[in-house]
LOLUM-279051 format. One record per residue (C-alpha): x, y, z. Coordinates in nm, 2 decimals, decimal comma, padded with zeros to 4 digits. Layout:
     c1     c2     c3
      X      Y      Z
...
END
This chain:
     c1     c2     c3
  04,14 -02,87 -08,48
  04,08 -02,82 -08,10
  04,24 -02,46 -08,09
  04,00 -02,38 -08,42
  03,68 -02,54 -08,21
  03,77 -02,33 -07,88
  03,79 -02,02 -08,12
  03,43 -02,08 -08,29
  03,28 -02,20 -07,95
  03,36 -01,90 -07,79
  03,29 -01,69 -08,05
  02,91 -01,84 -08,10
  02,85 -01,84 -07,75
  02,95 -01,47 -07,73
  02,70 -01,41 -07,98
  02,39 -01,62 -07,83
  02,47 -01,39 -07,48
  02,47 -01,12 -07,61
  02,09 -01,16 -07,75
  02,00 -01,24 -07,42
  02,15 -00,96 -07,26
  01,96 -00,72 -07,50
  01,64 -00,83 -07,50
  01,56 -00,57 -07,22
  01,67 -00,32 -07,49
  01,40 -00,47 -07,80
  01,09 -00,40 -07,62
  00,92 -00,18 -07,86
  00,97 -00,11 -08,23
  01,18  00,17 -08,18
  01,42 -00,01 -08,01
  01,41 -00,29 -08,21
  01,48 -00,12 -08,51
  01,64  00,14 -08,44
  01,82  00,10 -08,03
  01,61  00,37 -07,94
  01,80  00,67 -08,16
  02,05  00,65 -07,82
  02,34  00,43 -07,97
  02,64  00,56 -07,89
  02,96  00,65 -08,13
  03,17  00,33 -08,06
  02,84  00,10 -08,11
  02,72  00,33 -08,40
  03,11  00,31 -08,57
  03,19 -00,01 -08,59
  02,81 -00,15 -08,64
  02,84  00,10 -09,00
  03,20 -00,02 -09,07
  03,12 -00,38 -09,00
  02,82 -00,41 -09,22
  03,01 -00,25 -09,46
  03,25 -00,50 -09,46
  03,19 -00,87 -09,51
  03,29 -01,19 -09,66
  03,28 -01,04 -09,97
  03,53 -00,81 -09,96
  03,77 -00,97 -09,75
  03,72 -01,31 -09,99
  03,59 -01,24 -10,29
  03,70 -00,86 -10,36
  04,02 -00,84 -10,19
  04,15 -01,18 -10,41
  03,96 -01,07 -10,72
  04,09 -00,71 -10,76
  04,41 -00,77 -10,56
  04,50 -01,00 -10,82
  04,38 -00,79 -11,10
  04,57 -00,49 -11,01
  04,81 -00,56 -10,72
  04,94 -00,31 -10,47
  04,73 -00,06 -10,64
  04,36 -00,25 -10,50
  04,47 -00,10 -10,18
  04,35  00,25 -10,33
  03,99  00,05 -10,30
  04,02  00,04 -09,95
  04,12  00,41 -09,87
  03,89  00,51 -10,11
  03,62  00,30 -09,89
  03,77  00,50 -09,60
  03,75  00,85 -09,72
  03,46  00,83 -09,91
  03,27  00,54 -09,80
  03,32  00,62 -09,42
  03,48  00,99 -09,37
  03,22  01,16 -09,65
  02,94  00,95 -09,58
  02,95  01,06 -09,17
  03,02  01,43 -09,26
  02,75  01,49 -09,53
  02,45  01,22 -09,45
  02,55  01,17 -09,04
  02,39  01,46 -08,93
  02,10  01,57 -09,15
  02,03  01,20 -09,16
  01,97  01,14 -08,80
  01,78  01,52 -08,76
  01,53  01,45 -09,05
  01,45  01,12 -09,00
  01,36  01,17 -08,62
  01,14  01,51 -08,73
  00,95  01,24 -09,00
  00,93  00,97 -08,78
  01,12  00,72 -09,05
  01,24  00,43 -08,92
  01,37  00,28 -09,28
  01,47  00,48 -09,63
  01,19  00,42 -09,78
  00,98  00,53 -09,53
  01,21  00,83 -09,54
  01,11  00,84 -09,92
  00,77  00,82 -09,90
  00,71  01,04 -09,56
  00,98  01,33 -09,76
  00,80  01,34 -10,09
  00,47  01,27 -09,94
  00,40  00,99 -10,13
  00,29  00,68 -09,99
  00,37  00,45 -10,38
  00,77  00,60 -10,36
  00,74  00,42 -10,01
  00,60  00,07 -10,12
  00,83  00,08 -10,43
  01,14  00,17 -10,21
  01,10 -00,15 -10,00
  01,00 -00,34 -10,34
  01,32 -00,23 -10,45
  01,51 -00,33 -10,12
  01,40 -00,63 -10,05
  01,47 -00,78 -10,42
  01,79 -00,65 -10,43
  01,91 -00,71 -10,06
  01,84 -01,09 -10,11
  02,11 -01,18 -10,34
  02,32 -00,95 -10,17
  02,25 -01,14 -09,85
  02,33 -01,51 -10,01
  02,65 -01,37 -10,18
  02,78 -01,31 -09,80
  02,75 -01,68 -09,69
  02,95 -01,81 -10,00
  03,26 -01,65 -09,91
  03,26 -01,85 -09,61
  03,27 -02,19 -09,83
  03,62 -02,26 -09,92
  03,73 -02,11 -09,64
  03,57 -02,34 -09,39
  03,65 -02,60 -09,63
  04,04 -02,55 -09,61
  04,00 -02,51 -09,19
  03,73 -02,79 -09,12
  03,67 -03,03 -09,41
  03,28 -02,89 -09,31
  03,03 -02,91 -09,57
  02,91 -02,56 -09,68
  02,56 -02,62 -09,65
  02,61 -02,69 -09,27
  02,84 -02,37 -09,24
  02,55 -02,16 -09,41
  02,26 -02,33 -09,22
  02,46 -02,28 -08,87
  02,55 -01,88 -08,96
  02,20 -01,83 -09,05
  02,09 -02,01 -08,72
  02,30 -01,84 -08,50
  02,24 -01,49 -08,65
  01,85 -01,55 -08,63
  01,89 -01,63 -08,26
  02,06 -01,32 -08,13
  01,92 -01,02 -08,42
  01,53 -01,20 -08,29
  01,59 -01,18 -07,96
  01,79 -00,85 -07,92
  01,70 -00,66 -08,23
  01,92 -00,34 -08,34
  02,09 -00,37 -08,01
  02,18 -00,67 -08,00
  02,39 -00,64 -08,34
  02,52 -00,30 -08,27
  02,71 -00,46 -07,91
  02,82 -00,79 -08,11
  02,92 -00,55 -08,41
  03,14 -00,39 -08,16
  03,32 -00,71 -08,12
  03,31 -00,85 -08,42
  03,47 -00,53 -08,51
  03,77 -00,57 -08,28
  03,81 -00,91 -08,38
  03,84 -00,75 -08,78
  04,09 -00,51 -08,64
  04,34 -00,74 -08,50
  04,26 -01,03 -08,69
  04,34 -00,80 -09,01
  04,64 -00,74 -08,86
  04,79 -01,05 -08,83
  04,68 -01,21 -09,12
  04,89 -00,91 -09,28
  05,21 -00,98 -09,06
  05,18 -01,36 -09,10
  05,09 -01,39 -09,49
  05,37 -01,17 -09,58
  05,64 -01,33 -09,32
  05,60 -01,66 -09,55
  05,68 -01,48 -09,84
  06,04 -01,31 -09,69
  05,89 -01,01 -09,53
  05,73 -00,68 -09,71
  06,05 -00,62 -09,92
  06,10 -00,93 -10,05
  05,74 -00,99 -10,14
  05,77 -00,67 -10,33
  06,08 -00,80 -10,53
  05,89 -01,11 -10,63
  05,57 -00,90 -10,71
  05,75 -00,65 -10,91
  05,91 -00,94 -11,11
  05,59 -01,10 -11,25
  05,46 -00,95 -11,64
  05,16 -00,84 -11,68
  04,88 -01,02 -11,84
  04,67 -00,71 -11,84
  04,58 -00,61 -12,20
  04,64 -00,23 -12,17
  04,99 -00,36 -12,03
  05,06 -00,68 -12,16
  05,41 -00,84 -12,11
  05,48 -00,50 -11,88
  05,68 -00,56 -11,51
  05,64 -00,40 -11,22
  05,29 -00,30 -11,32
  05,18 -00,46 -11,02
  05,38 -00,31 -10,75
  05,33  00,10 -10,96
  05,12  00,38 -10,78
  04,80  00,30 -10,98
  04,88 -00,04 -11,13
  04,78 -00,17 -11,49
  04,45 -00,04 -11,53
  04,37  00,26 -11,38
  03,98  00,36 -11,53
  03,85  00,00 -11,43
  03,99  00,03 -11,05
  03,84  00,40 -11,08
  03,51  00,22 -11,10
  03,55 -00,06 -10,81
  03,61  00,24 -10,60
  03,36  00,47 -10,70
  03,06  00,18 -10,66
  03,23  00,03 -10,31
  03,30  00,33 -10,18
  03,01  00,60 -10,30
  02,74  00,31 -10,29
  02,73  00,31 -09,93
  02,56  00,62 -09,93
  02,22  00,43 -10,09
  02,23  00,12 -09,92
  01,93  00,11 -09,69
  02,14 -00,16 -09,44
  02,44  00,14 -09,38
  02,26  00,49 -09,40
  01,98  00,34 -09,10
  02,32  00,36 -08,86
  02,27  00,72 -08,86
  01,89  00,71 -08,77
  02,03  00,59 -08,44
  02,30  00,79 -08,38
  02,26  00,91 -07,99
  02,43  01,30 -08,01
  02,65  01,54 -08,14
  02,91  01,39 -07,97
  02,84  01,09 -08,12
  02,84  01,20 -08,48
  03,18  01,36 -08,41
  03,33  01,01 -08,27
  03,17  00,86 -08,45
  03,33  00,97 -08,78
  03,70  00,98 -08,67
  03,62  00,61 -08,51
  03,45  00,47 -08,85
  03,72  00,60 -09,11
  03,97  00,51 -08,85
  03,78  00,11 -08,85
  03,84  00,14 -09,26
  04,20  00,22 -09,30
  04,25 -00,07 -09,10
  04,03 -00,35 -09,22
  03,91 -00,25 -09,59
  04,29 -00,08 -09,66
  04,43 -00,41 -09,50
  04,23 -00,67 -09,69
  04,32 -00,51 -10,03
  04,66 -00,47 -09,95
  04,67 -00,81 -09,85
  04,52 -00,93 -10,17
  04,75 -00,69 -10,40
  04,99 -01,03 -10,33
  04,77 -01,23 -10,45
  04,95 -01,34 -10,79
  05,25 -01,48 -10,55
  05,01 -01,76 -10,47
  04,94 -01,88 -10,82
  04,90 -02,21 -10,87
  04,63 -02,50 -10,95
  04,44 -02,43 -10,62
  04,30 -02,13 -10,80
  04,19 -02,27 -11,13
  03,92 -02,48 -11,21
  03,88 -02,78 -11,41
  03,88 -02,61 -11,71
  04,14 -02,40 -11,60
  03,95 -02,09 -11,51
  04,09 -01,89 -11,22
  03,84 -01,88 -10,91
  03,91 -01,58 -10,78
  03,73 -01,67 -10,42
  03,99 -01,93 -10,39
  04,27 -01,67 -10,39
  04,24 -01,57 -10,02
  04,23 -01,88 -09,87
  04,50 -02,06 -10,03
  04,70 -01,73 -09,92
  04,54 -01,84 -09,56
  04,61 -02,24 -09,61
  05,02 -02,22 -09,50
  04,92 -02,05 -09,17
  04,91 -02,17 -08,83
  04,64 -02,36 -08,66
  04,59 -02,08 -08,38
  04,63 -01,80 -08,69
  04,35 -02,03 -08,92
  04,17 -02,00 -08,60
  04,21 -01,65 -08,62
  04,12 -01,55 -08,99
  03,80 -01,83 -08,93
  03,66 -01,62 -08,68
  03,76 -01,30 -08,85
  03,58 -01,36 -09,18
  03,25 -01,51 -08,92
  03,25 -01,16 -08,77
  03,31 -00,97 -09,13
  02,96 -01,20 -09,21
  02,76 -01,20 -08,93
  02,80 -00,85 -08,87
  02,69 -00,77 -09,22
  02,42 -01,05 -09,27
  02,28 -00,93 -08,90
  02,23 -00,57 -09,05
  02,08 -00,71 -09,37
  01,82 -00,91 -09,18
  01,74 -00,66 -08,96
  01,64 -00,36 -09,25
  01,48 -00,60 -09,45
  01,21 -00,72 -09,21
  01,14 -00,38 -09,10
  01,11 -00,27 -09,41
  00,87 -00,57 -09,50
  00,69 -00,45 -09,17
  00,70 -00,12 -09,15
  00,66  00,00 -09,51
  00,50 -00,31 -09,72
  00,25 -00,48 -09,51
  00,17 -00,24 -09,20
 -00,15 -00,02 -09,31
 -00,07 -00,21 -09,71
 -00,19 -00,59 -09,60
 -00,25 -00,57 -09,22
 -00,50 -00,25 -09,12
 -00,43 -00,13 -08,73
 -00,11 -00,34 -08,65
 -00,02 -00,23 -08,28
  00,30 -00,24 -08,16
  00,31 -00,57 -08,05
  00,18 -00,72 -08,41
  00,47 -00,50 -08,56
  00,71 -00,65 -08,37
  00,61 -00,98 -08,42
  00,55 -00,94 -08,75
  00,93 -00,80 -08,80
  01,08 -01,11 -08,63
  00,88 -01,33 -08,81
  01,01 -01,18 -09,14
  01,35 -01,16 -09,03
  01,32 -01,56 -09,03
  01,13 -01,58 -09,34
  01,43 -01,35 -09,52
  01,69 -01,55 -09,31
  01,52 -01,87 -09,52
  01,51 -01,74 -09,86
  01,89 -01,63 -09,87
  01,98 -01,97 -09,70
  01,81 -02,12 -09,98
  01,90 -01,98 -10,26
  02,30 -01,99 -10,11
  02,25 -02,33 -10,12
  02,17 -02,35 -10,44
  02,22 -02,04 -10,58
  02,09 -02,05 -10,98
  02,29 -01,83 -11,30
  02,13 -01,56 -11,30
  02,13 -01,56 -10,92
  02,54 -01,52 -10,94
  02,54 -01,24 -11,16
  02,27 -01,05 -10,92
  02,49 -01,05 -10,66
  02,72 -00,85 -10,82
  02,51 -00,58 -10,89
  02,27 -00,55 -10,55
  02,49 -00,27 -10,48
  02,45 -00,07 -10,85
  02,08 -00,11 -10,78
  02,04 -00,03 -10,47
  02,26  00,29 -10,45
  02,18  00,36 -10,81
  01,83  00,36 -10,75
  01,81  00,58 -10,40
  02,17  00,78 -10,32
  02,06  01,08 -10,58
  01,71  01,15 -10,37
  01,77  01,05 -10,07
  02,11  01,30 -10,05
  01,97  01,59 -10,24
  01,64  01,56 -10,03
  01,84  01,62 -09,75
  01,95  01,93 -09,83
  01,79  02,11 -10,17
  01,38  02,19 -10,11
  01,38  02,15 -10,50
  01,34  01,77 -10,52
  01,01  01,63 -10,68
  00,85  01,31 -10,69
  00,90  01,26 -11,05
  01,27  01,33 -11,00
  01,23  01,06 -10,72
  01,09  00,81 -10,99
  01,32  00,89 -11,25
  01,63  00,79 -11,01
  01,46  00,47 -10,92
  01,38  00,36 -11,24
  01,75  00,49 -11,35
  01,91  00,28 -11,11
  01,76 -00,03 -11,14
  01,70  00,00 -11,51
  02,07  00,04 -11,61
  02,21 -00,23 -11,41
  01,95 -00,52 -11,45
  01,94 -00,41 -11,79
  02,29 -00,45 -11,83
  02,31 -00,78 -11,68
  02,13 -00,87 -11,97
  02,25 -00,71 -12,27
  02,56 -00,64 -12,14
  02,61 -00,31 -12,29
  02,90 -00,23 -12,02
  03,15 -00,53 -12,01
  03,23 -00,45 -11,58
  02,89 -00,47 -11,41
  03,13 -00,29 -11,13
  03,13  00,01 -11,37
  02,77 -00,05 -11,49
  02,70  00,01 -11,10
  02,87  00,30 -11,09
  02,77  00,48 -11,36
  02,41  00,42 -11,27
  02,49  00,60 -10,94
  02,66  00,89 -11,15
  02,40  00,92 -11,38
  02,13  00,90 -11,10
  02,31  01,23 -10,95
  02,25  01,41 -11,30
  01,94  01,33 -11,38
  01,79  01,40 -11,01
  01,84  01,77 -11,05
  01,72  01,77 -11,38
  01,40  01,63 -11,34
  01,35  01,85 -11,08
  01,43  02,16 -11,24
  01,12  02,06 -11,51
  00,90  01,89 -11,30
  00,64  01,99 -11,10
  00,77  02,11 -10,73
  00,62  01,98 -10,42
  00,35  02,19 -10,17
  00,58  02,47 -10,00
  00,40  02,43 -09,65
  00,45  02,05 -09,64
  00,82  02,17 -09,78
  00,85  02,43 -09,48
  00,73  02,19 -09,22
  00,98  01,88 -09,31
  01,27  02,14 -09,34
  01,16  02,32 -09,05
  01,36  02,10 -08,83
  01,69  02,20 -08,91
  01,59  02,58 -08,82
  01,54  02,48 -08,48
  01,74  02,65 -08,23
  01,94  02,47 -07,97
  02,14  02,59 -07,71
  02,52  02,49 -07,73
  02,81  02,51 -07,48
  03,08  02,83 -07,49
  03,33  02,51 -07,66
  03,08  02,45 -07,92
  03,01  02,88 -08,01
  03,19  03,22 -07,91
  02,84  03,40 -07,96
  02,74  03,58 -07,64
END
């Protein structure tokens, strides 16, 4: 218990000194937001790849999906890796960091509303964010529960309270700064911590092989497969058009989420970009490919500690009673590891949702002539007011609640991916096409959560974000376009000429 204390003070205090340390750099609202567009590649990569992964995934979704397809889930996490992180750099790092300087957007939807000229796309945009970043927020703290449970016997209401404490402190005091430096070593924490887990889990099973063996033994419950072995050890497991759909939404949703594409409107230079994307898919191999290939073992831990009373498997108890054999200094370990998996990822969901609350709902909307000063006030006083609700509804997190959570993502990237990629790079978008997406996305997963018309709200998820990349360009194509002098002026930027080194161009 001491070793497990020593781990979680060090860790905290780490965090607090680092808010300190950065409050030099959260002066204005450009640098609270957004570091000052001068983060650099190794800040910028891990702060993308550690909101990216949280709690979530290395609890809930590595033990749910490992269990449901084995040695197969790990797909997930390389597809998270070249999609999610390689792609994502590649075709958004760039444009993203170019336009949104030329606009002066320091959020997506003030993206949206300043690249459609439309100040209602803007105030819907953060309507949309802030409703569906909420849940999204609470679901992060509850895969901290059972885990602190099986190290500390702590209640999970003090777990969530003290996360939520400690993460106010340091994103108040030191902004977008602040979480990109204690992203960076929350990130190497992941890294190693992954690591190890890996080494250690699969050492108390007989070693890789034999853990295969065992895992190859087991039938399938799976109905496309039923009674099958070695389903779960095969190249794509027992069923392949389901985990198609995990790694479509986890993988191609992060190009919509408001929390990961605002990395790129700080992204410092060239340079960076290009670091910055070997760095970030490098981060992903290694801690998303890790925690589902950890949790592809998942069915070698079966027993009551997963079920419930009424003998319902818990899949967030999967993970740690994997974890509950291990070491006190390796518990240590994985306790501070799943912290820095949260904290990263709650600190970047704070952080965009009170800007956005600032910056695009109640500056010029409620509050006429806010200053800079009032702005950032205003933005730290809404991080703590966000900080509150998800506390509270984490604590005591109602039905419908629980099946929100699970489709934050679908609505989120459902509703803004399509316009906000295509308006990056095709003059033909229009506002109605804009509209259209938005009420796509959010309109086929809430409406599925409801009526249920798509038994996986992973795959409902998903195929809103498919359909939300059809029906953009069709709108468009119909629909009235937008003025072609406001079109030439936002476009104008990436015609600008810059002068480049003889190892970046052979041109004379």
């Amino acid at each position: 218990m001491i070793t497990k204390i020593i781990f979680l003070l060090i860790f905290f205090g780490t965090m607090i000194g680092v808010g300190v340390y950065s409050r030099k750099h959260a002066t204005n609202v450009n640098d609270f937001v957004l570091g000052g567009r001068s983060v650099g590649p190794w800040l910028t990569a891990f702060a993308y790849g550690t909101s990216y992964f949280s709690a979530v995934v290395f609890v809930g979704y590595a033990g749910q999906f490992g269990y449901k397809y084995g040695i197969s889930a790990t797909w997930i996490g390389l597809g998270n890796a070249i999609i999610g992180s390689l792609l994502a750099w590649v075709i958004l790092g760039r444009r993203t960091r170019v336009m949104s300087k030329h606009l002066s957007a320091a959020t997506m939807p003030d993206y949206f509303g300043k690249r459609y000229d439309s100040k209602a796309l803007r105030i819907v945009a953060a309507a949309i964010s802030f409703i569906f970043l909420i849940p999204y927020t609470a679901s992060v703290y509850n895969g901290l529960s059972r885990l602190f449970g099986m190290a500390f016997n702590i209640p999970y209401s003090i777990c969530v309270i003290a996360m939520a404490a400690l993460t106010g402190v340091y994103v108040v005091l030191g902004g977008y700064m602040a979480t990109a430096i204690n992203d960076f070593i929350q990130g190497i924490v992941m890294l190693f911590g992954i690591v190890a887990v890996i080494v250690a889990v699969l050492d108390g099973q007989g070693g890789f092989y034999q853990a295969m063996i065992t895992l190859s033994e087991l039938e399938s419950d799976v109905p496309l497969t039923m009674g099958q072995k070695g389903v779960f050890t095969s190249f794509f497991g027992p069923d392949l058009p389901n985990l198609l759909g995990v790694v479509v939404l986890t993988s191609l949703g992060t190009w919509g989420l408001p929390q990961m594409v605002q990395k790129f409107y700080a992204i410092k230079d060239e340079k960076s970009i290009k670091y910055g994307t070997i760095i970030s898919t490098f981060f992903a191999v290694i801690v998303s490919g890790g925690c589902y290939f950890l949790g592809g073992f998942g069915r070698l831990f079966d027993g009551p500690a997963i079920y419930d009373m009424n003998g319902k498997i818990v899949y967030d108890a999967i993970v740690p009673t994997m974890l509950s054999g291990l070491s006190d200094i390796l518990i240590g370990i994985v306790v501070v590891l799943v912290l820095s998996a949260s904290m990263s990822t709650l600190s970047s969901l704070v952080l965009t949702s009170s800007s956005t609350l600032t910056l695009d709902l109640i500056k010029d909307n409620v509050i006429k002539d806010m200053d800079d000063k009032k702005q950032l006030l205003c933005m730290r006083i809404m991080l703590l007011f966000f900080i509150v609700i998800s506390v509270l509804i984490a604590l005591d997190p109602p039905a419908f609640i629980a099946q929100l959570m699970g489709i934050s993502w679908g609505a989120l990237a459902g509703a803004f991916l399509a316009p906000f990629m295509y308006g990056l790079y095709w003059r033909g978008v229009t506002q109605a096409a804009v509209w259209a997406s938005f009420a796509c996305g959010v309109g086929i997963t809430v409406a599925n959560m409801f009526f249920k018309f798509i038994a996986s709200p992973i795959n409902a998820g998903a195929i809103a974000m498919i359909a939300g990349l059809i029906v953009v360009p069709i709108v468009s194509l119909v629909t009235p376009k937008m003025d072609g002098k406001k079109l030439d002026e936002i476009f104008h930027c990436l015609e600008e000429k810059v002068l480049v080194s003889k190892k970046k161009s052979i041109e004379e």
